[in-house]
C-alpha positions as CSV (number, residue, x, y, z in Angstrom):
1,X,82.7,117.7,74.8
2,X,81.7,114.0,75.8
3,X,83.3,112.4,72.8
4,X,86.9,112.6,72.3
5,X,88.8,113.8,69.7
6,X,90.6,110.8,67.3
7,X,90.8,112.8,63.6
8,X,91.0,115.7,61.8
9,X,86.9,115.5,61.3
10,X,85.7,115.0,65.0
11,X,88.2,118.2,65.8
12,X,86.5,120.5,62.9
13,X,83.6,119.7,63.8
14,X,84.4,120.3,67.7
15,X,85.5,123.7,66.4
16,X,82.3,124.2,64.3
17,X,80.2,123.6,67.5
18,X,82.3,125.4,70.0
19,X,81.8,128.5,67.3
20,X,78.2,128.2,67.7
21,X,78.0,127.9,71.3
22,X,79.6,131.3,71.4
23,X,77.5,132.9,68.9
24,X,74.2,131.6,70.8
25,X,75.8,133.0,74.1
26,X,76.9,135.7,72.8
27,X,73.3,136.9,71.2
28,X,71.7,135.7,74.4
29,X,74.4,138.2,76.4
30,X,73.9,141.1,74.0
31,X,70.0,141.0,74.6
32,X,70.8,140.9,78.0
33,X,72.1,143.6,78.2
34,X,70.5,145.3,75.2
35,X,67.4,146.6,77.3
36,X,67.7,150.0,79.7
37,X,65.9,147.9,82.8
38,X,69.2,145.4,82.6
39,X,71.4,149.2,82.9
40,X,69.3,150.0,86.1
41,X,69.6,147.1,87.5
42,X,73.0,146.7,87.5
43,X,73.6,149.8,89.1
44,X,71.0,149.3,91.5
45,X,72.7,146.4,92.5
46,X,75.9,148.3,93.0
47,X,74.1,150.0,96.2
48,X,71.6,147.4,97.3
49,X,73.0,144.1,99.0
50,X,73.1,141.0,96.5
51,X,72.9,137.1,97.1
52,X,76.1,135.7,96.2
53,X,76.2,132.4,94.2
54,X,76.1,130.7,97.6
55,X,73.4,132.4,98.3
56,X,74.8,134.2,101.0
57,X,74.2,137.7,100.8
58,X,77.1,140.6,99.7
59,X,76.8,144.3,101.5
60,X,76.4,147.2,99.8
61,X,78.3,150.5,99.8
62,X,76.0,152.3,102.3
63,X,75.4,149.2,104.7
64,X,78.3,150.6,106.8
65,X,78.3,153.2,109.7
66,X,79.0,156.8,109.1
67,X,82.3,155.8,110.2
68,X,83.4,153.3,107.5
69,X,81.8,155.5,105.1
70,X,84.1,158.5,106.1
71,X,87.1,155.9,106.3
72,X,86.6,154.5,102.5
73,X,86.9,158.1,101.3
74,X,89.1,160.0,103.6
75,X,91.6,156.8,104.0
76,X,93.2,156.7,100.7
77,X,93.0,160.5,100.3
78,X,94.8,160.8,103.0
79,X,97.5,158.1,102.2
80,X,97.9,160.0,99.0
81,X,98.4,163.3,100.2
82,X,100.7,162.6,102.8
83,X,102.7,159.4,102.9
84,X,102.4,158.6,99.3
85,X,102.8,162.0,97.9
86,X,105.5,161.9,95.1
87,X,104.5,158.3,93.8
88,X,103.4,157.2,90.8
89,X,100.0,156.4,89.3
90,X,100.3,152.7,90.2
91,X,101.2,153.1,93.8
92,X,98.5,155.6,94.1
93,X,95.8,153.1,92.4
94,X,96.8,150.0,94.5
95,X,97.2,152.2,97.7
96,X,93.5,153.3,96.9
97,X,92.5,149.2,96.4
98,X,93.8,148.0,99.3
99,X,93.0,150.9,102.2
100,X,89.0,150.4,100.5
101,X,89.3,146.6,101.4
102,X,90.9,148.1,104.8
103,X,88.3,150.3,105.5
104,X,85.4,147.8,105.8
105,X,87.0,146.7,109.0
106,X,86.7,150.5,110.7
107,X,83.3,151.2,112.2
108,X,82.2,152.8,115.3
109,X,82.7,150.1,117.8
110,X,86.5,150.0,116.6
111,X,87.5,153.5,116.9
112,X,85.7,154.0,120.3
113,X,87.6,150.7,121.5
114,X,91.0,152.6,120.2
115,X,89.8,155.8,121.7
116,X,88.9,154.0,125.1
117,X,92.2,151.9,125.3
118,X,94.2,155.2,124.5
119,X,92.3,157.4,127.3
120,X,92.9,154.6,129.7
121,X,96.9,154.6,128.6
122,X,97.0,158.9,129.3
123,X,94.7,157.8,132.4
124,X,97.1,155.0,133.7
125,X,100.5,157.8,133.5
126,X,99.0,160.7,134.5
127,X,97.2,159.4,137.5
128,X,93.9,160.7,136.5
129,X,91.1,158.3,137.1
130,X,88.2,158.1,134.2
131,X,84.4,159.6,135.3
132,X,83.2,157.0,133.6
133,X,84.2,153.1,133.9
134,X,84.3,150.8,130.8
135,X,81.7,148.7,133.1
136,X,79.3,151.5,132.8
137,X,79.4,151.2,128.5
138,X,78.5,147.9,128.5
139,X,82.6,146.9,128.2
140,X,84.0,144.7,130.6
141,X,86.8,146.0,132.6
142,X,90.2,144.7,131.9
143,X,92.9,143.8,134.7
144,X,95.5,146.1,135.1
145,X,98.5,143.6,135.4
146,X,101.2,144.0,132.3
């Protein structure tokens, strides 16, 4: 559109190209898409990682740990089946959306930290010392002022 539009003429025939511009994409988008190597790559792309537009690349499904893997599935079932048991459809759909977008920030490192931290709380009120030191996995030791 590098002309603008002054009459009833310049506008049907900005309508006449914009129609044919979508019949050309269109056809070009149905052939696409027409052929069964353009089905298998798309769903090959599902489970390999893709470059992005900015050519930075997107992960795939199974690029996680066993841990996020079990969180994406067992995460929402779980939220259904207990806390979100007598909602509707809609709940259950976005409760499912947004604990899968939650669940790519569990992995192993994460639930060992919250394990650690949580031994070391039991630990600090029951007067038991821990065999094994954080220094000894690699984790720094943190002070024990509060």
């Amino acid at each position: 559109m590098g002309l603008p539009i002054r009459n009833i003429n310049d506008l049907q025939d900005e309508i006449a190209r914009l129609k044919d511009l979508k019949d050309e994409q269109g056809a070009v988008l149905k052939q696409r898409f027409n052929s069964p190597t353009a089905i298998l790559a798309s769903i090959y792309s599902l489970f390999s990682g893709s470059s992005g537009s900015d050519g930075a690349t997107k992960s795939s499904i199974f690029d996680q740990d066993f841990v996020g893997l079990l969180s994406r599935i067992l995460l929402p079932f779980t939220l259904n089946k207990t806390l979100f048991r007598n909602s509707g459809f809609i709940v259950k759909a976005l409760v499912g959306l947004v604990s899968q977008k939650a669940s790519r920030f569990i992995n192993e490192e994460s639930v060992t930290n919250l394990w650690d931290k949580a031994k070391s709380i039991f630990a600090h009120f029951t007067g038991k010392k821990d065999d094994e030191s954080p220094a000894h996995k690699g984790v720094p030791a943190f002070s024990e002022t509060f």
